[in-house]
VOTOR-926458 format. One record per residue: x, y, z of N, C-alpha, C in turn; residue in three letters. Coordinates in pm, whole numbers, padded with zeros to 5 digits, always signed. Layout:
# residues N
XYZXYZXYZALA
...
END
This chain:
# residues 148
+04449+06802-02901+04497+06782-02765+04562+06908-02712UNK
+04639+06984-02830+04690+07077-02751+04597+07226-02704UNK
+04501+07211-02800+04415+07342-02785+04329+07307-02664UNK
+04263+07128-02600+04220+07139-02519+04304+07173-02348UNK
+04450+07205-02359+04534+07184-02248+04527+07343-02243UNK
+04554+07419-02358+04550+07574-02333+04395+07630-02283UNK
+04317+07539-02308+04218+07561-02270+04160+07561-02109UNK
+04178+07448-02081+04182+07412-01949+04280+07528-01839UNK
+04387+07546-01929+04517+07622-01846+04440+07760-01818UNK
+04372+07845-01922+04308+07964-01927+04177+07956-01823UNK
+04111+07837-01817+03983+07816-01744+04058+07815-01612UNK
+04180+07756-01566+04221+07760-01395+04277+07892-01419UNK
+04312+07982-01480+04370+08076-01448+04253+08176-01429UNK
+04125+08174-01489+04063+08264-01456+03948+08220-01339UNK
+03983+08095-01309+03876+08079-01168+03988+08121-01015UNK
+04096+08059-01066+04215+08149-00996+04201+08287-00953UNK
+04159+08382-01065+04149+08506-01035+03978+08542-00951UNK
+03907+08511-01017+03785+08490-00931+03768+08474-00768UNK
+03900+08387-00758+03819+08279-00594+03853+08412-00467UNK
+03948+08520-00518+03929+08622-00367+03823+08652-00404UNK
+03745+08734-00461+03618+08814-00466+03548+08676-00420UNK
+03529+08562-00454+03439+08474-00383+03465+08462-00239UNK
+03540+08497-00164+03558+08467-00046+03547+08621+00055UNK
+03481+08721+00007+03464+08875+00064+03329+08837+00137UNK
+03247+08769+00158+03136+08774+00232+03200+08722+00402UNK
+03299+08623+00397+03357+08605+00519+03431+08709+00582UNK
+03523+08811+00479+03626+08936+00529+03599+09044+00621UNK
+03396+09058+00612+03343+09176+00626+03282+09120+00807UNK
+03225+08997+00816+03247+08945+00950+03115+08942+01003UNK
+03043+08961+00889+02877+09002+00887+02862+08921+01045UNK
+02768+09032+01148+02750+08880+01285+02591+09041+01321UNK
+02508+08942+01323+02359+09022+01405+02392+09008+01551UNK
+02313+09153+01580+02317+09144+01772+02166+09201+01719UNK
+02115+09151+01877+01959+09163+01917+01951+09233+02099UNK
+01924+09357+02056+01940+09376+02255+01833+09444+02262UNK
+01760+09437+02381+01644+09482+02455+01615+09625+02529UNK
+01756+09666+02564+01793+09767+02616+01876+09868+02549UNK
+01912+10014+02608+02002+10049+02469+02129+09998+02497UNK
+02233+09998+02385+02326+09977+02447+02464+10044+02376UNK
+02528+10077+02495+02629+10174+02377+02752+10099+02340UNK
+02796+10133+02204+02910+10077+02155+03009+10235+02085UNK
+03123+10195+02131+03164+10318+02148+03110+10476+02161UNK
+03129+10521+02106+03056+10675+02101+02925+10697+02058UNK
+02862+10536+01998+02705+10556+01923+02619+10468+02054UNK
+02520+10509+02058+02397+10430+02173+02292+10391+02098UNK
+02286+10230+02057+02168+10165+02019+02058+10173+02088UNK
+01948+10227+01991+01813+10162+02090+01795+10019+02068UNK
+01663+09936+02152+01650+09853+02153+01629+09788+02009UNK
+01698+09691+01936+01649+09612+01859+01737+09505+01788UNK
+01763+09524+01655+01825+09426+01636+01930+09487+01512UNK
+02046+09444+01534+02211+09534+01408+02259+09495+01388UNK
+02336+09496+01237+02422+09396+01183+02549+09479+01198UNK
+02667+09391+01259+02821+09483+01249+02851+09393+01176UNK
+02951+09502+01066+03037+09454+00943+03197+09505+00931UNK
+03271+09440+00937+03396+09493+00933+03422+09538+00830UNK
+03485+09665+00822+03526+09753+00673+03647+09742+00633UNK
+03722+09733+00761+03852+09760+00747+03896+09670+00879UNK
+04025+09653+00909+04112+09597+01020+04091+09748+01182UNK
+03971+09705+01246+03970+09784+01364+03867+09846+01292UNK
+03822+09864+01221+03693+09976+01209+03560+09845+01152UNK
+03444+09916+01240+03305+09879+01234+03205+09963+01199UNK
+03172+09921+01122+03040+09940+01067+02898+09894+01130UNK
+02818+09988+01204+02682+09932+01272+02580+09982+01149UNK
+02493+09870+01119+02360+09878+01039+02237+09825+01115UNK
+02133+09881+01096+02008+09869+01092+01967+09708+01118UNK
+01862+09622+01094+01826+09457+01116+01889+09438+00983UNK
+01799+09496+00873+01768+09463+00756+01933+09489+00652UNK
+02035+09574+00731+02156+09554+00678+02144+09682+00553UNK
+02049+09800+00546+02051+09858+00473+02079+10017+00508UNK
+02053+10068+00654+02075+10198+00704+02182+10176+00805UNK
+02304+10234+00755+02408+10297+00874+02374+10351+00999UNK
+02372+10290+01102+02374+10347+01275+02525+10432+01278UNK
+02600+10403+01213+02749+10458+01285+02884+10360+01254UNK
+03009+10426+01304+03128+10342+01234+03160+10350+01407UNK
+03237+10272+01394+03313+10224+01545+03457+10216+01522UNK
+03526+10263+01633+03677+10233+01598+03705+10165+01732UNK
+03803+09997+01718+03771+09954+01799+03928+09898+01809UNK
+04021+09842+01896+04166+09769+01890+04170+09653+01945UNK
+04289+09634+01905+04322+09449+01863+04266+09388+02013UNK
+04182+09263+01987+04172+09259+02131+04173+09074+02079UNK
+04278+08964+02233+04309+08822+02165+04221+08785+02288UNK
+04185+08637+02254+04155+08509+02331+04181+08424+02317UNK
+04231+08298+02405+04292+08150+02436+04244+08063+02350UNK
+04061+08073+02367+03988+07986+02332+03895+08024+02168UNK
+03957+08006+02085+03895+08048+01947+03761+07939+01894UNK
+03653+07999+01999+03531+07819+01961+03477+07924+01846UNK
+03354+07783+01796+03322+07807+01667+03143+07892+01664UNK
+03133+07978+01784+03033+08093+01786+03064+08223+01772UNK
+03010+08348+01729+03039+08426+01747+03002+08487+01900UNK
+03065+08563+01914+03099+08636+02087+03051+08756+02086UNK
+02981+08852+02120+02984+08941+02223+03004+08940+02387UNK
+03069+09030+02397+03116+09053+02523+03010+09187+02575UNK
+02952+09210+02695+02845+09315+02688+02874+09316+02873UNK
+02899+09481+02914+02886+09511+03072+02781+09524+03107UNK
+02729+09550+03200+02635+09550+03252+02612+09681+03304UNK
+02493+09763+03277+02477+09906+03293+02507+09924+03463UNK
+02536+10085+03448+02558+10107+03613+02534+10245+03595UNK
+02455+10283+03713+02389+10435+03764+02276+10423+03624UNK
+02362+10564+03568+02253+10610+03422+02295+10575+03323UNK
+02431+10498+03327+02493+10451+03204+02418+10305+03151UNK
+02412+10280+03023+02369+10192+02919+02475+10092+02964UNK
+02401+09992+02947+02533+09841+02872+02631+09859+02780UNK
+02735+09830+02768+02811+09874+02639+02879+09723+02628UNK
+02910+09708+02495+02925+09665+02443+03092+09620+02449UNK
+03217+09539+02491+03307+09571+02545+03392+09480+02420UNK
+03377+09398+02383+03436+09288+02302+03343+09215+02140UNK
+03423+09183+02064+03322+09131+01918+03458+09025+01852UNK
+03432+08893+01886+03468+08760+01797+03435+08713+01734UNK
+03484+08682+01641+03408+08587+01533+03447+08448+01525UNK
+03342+08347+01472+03380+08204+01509+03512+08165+01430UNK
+03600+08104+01545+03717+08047+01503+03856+08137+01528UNK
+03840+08262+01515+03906+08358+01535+03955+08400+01698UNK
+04108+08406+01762+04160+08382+01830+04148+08538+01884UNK
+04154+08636+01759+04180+08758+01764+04064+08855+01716UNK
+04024+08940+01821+03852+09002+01744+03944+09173+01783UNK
+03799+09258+01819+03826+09412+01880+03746+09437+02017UNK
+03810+09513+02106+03816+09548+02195+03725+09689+02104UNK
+03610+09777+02233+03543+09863+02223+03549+09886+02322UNK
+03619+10057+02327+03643+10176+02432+03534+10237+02482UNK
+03499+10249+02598+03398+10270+02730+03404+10435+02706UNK
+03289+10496+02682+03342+10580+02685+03178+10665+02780UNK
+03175+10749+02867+03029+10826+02932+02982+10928+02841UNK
+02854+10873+02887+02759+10955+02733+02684+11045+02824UNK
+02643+11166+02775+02583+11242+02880+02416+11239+02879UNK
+02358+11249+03015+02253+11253+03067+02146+11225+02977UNK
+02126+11379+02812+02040+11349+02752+02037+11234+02682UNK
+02154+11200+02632+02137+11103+02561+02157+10970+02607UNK
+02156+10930+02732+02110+10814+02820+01944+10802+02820UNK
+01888+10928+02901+01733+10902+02890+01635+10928+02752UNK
+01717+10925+02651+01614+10913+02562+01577+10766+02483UNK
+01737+10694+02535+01709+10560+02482+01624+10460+02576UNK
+01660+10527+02704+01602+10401+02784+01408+10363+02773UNK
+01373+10451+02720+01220+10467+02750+01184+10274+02665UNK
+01300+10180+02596+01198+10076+02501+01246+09947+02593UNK
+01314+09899+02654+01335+09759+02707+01399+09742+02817UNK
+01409+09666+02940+01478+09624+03009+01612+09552+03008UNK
+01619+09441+02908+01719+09354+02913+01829+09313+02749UNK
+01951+09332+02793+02032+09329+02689+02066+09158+02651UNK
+02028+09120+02511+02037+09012+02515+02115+08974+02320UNK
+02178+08884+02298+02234+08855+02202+02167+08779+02111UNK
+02185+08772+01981+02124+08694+01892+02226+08610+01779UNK
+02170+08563+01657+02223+08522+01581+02350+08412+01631UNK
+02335+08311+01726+02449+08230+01766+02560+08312+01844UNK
+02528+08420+01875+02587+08527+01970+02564+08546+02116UNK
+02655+08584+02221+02622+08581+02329+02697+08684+02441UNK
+02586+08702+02482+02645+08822+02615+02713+08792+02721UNK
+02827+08831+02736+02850+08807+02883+02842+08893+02993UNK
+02883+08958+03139+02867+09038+03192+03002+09079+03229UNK
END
């Protein structure tokens, strides 16, 4: 009896230690966007397609590729709150003006009250017209959604 109680005690202590590393796939905030147009998020300008952002850290982003395997760029982005914490993830997305791209303005995650704010920033000439040549319209994916 007593070797099965030390036993048991050692088995919760080491699933104990286990259960953070089980819970790192939620930390990182994994959420796909799908846009048609380019669109810029901070200082980097997506072409049209489809990117996974991953949180690395508290305010810093990570943009990848569809497939989640090639780095687009890191983003540095600040605390940004909302009232209504529903259970989709959010993009927030402006709406291009003159030669400027859509950018990308806001990123929530479901349930979360508190996401990041992404700084507007003008990209120059060349690198506006080289993205625009693939889509018309900026649009969200993965249970995600644009607003204007």
């Amino acid at each position: 009896m007593n070797r099965f109680k030390i036993t048991f005690a050692l088995l919760g202590l080491l699933t104990a230690g286990f259960a953070p590393s089980m819970r790192a796939d939620a930390m990182d905030k994994e959420t796909r966007l799908t846009t048609n147009q380019p669109l810029q998020v901070g200082n980097i300008l997506l072409a049209p397609g489809q990117y996974v952002f991953k949180l690395i850290e508290p305010g810093v982003v990570s943009v990848y590729n569809a497939e989640g395997t090639q780095p687009q760029g890191i983003i540095l982005g600040w605390s940004a709150y909302r009232e209504d914490a529903g259970d989709k993830k959010l993009f927030t997305v402006s709406q291009s003006q003159g030669n400027q791209p859509a950018a990308l303005k806001y990123w929530f995650f479901p349930g979360d009250k508190s996401g990041l704010e992404f700084p507007a920033k003008k990209l120059e000439a060349g690198q506006v017209a080289g993205s625009k040549k693939k889509g018309p319209v900026t649009g969200a994916g993965d249970g995600a959604s644009g607003t204007p």
